[in-house]
N, C-alpha and C positions, 0 to 999 in steps of 0.2 A: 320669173324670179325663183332660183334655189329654194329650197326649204330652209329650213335654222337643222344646223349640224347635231347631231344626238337628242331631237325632239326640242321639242319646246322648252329648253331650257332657263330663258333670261325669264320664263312665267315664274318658275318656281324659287329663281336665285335671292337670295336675302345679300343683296351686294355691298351693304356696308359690313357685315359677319365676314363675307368674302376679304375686305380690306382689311379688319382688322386685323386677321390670322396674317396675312400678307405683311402689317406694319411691323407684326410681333418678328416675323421672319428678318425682316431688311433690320430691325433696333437689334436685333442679336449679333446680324452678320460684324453689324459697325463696331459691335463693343467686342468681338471676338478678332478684329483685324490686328496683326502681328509682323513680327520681324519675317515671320512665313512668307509672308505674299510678298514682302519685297525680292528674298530668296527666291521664292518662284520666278518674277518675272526676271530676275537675272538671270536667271536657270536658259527661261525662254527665249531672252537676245543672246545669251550664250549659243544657245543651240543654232538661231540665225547665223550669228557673225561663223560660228563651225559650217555654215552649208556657204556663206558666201567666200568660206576665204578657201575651203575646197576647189569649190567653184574654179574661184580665180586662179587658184593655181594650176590647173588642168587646162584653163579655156585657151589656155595661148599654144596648147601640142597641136589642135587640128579643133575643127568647129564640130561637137559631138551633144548630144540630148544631156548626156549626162551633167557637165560642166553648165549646159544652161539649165537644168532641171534644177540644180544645188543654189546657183543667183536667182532663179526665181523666185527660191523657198527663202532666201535671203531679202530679198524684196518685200515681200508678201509677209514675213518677219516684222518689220519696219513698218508698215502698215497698219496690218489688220491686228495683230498685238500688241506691237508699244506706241504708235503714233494714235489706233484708236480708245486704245482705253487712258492712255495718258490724257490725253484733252479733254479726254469726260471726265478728268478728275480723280480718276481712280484710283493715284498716287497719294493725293494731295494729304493725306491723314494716313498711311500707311508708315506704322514704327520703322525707324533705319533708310526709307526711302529716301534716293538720295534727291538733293533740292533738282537736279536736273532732267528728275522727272517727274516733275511739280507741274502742273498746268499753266503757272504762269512763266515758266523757265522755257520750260519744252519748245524746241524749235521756235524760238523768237530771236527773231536778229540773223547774226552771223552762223547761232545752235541750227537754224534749217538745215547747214551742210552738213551737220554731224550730228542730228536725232534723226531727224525722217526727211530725206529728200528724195522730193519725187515731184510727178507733174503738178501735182495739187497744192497751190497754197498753203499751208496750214493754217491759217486765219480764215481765209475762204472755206474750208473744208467743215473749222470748225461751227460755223454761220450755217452751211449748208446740210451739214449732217447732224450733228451734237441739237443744234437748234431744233431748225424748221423740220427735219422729217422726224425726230425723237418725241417730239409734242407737237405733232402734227400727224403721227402716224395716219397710212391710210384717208385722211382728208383726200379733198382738192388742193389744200394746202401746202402736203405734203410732197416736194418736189422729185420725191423717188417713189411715184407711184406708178408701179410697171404700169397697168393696164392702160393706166390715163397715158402716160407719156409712148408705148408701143399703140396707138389709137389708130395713126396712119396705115401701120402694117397691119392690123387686125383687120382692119377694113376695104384691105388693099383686095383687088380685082388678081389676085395672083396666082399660079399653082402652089400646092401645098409644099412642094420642096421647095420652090424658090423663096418662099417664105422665112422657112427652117435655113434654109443656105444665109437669108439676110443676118438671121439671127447670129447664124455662125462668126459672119463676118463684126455683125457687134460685138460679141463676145471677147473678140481677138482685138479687140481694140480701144475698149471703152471706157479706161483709165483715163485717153486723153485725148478719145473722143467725144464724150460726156460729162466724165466726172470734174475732169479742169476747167471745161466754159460753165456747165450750171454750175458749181459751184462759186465761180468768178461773176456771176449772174446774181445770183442770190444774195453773195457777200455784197457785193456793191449796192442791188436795192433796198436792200435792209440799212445799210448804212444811208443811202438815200432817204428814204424812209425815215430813220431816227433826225433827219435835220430837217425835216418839213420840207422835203425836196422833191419835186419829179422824178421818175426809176431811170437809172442810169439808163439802160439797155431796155427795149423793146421785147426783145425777144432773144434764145437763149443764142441764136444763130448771130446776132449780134455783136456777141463777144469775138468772133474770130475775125472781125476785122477791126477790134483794139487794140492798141499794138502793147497795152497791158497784159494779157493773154499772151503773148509772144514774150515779153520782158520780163515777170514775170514768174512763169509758168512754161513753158515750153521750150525755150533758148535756154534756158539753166540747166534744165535740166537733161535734155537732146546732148547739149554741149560735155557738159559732168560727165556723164554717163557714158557715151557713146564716140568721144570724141578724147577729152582729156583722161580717162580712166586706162583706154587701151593704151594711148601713148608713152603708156608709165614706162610698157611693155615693150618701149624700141631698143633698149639694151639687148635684147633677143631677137632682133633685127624687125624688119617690116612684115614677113609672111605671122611672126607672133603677136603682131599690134592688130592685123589684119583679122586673124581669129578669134582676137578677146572681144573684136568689136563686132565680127559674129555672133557670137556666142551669147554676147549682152544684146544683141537686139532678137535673136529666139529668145533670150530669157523673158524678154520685154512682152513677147507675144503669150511666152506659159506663163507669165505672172497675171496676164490680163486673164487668159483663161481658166488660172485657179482663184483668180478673186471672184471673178465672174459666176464660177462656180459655189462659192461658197459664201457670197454676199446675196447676187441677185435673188434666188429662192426661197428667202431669208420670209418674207413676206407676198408672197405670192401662190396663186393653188384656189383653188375651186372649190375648198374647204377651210377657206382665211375668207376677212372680213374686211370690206372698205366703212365707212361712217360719213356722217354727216355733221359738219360744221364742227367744231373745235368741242372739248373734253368739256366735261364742267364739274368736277370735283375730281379729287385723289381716287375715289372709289371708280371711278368710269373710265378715269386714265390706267388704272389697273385692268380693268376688264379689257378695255381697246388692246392694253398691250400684248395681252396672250390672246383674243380672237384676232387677232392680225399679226402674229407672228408665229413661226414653226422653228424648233430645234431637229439638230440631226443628231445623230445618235453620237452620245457623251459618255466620259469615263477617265480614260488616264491619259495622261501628260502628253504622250504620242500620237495617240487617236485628235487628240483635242489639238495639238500642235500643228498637225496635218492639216485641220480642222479653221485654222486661223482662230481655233478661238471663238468663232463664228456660230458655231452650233448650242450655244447655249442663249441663242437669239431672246428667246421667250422671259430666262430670267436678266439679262443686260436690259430689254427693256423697259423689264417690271425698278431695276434697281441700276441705274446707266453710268454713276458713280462709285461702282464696290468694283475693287481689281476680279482679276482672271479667276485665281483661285479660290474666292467669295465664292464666285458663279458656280464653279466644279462642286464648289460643297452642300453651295444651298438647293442644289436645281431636283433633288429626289424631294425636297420640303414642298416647296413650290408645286409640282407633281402631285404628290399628295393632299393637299389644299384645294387645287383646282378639282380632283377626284371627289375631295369631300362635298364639294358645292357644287359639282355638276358642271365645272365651266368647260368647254373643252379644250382639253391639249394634246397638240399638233405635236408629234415626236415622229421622222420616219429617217432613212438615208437619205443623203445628199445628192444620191442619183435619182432616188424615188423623186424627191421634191424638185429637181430638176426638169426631167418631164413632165410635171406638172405646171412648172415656171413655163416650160417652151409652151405647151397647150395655151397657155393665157396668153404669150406674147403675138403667137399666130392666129386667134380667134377660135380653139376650138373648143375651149372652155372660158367659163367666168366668174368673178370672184363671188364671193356671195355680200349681201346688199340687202338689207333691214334697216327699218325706221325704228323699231321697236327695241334697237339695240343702241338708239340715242338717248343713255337712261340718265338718271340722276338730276336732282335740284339744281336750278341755274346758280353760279356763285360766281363774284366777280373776281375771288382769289384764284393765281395761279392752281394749273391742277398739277405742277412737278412738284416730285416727292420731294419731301424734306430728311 
């Protein structure tokens, strides 16, 4: 077993001091949120809808990187910025925000086709992600635990490239190869679950022969996208429908591997923390959040946009309902706080932390793994923040 990162730190931590300073931070952020952050994230689908509609109107000359590079930042837009902070609420108390990006608005019903459509349910997503791996971090529990779920491949009898090649091929595909069945997985035995029911599905491989899974999630979206989108494009005859629908299945491939990129290492590293058994106060769900998560380097609008957003992991998870621009402001406090009390925080690039993610996925490192960092009085109250 690893040693504990920067000494023996959780000896010396006074971890409800820790929470307070952290409570003081998240009650300021709230009373400070404004017409700002709505502006921002307009700012930021603006800047989307500008790379997709580029995009689009380039992809139908000839099948080229560029024209898919602009739909994938479009893609990846819709995602990892307005589909994921919207559902976590982000919106939901933000002055001027408009109701259709209100958590209970957001892509429900017919909105899927015009907030965030893509492989992943948005109901399922929000069960699978927003839920079980946000207050589950790092458990068993937690359904996005690289190490637990790459276990096959870590243990695989393989050469070292072929290993990294597998990884390649996940990477390139794992929007909807992954993320649409567990998530369809999770959604359903939870809802199973809440009726006193038997779990839908056995196993996560079981979804793909639901024809739920196909209906859907994958027919909708294959078809939208790849099939009726290009066809807009037959006024410009068939060699123009032909390219758009290149163009959007490369995009499809760099959108997997810029989310890939800047989700999977999110939590993962040889210097990040798995736990045992579920939080048991506000003060421990705070610690869990920043020993098992890493930011990538943060700052302005562009770098962060590039970014998905994503790189300000450590404070999204300390505070998983404050919009984008909360996180930009509050994340040098947070920094500081953890500094004052020793905890440590994981800040590097997104390519540093990625080597690090592949190391774990392959077996050539592992995460670190203490008893001693299952702290706090048992309580039977939720441990999500308020």
């Amino acid at each position: 077993m690893p040693s504990l990162a920067h000494g023996d730190f959780i000896d010396a931590l006074d971890l409800e001091a820790f929470a307070r300073d952290l409570d003081e931070i998240r009650d300021r952020a709230k009373r400070s949120l404004s017409a700002e952050d709505a502006a921002h994230l307009n700012k930021m689908e603006r800047w989307g809808r500008v790379c997709s509609g580029l995009g689009y109107a380039t992809a139908w000359l000839a099948p080229n990187p560029v024209s898919a590079a602009l739909l994938s930042t479009g893609r990846l837009t819709r995602w990892a910025m307005v589909g994921h902070h919207v559902t976590h609420r982000g919106y939901d108390k933000v002055p001027d925000a408009p109701t259709t990006r209100h958590s209970k608005v957001f892509a429900k019903g017919w909105r899927r086709l015009v907030d965030w459509f893509d492989w992943i349910e948005p109901e399922a997503w929000t069960t699978e992600h927003n839920l079980l791996h946000h207050y589950r971090l790092g458990e068993d529990a937690d359904p996005d635990l690289v190490e637990r779920n790459l276990g096959y491949l870590r243990g695989a009898n393989l050469p070292r490239w072929v290993k990294v090649a597998v990884v390649a091929v996940l990477a390139g595909s794992w929007k909807f190869a992954y993320y649409a069945p567990n998530a369809l997985f999770e959604h359903e035995n939870a809802r199973a679950r809440r009726r006193g029911e038997p779990p839908v599905y056995e196993s996560v491989r079981a979804t793909f022969a639901d024809p739920a899974l196909w209906l859907r999630s994958y027919l909708p979206y294959a078809l939208g996208t790849f099939v009726v989108t290009p066809s807009l494009f037959s006024p410009l005859g068939p060699v123009a429908v032909t390219n758009v629908a290149l163009n959007s299945l490369l995009a499809e491939l760099l959108t997997n591997l810029h989310g890939f990129l800047v989700i999977v290492p999110n939590h993962v590293g040889d210097d990040l923390y798995r736990f045992e058994g579920a939080t048991r106060s506000r003060a421990d769900f705070y610690l869990r959040q920043v020993l098992g998560s890493t930011n990538f380097r943060t700052g302005s609008d562009l770098n962060d946009f590039l970014h998905g957003y994503l790189n300000y992991q450590i404070e999204h998870h300390l505070f998983p309902d404050l919009p984008m621009r909360a996180l930009q402001r509050l994340q040098p406090e947070v920094k500081q706080v953890c500094e004052k009390h020793g905890v440590p925080y994981v800040q590097q690039s997104v390519f540093a932390r990625l080597r690090k993610t592949v190391a774990v996925m392959i077996g050539d490192s592992h995460m670190r793994h203490d008893p001693r960092l299952d702290v706090g009085p048992a309580a039977t109250a939720t441990a999500q923040p308020t």
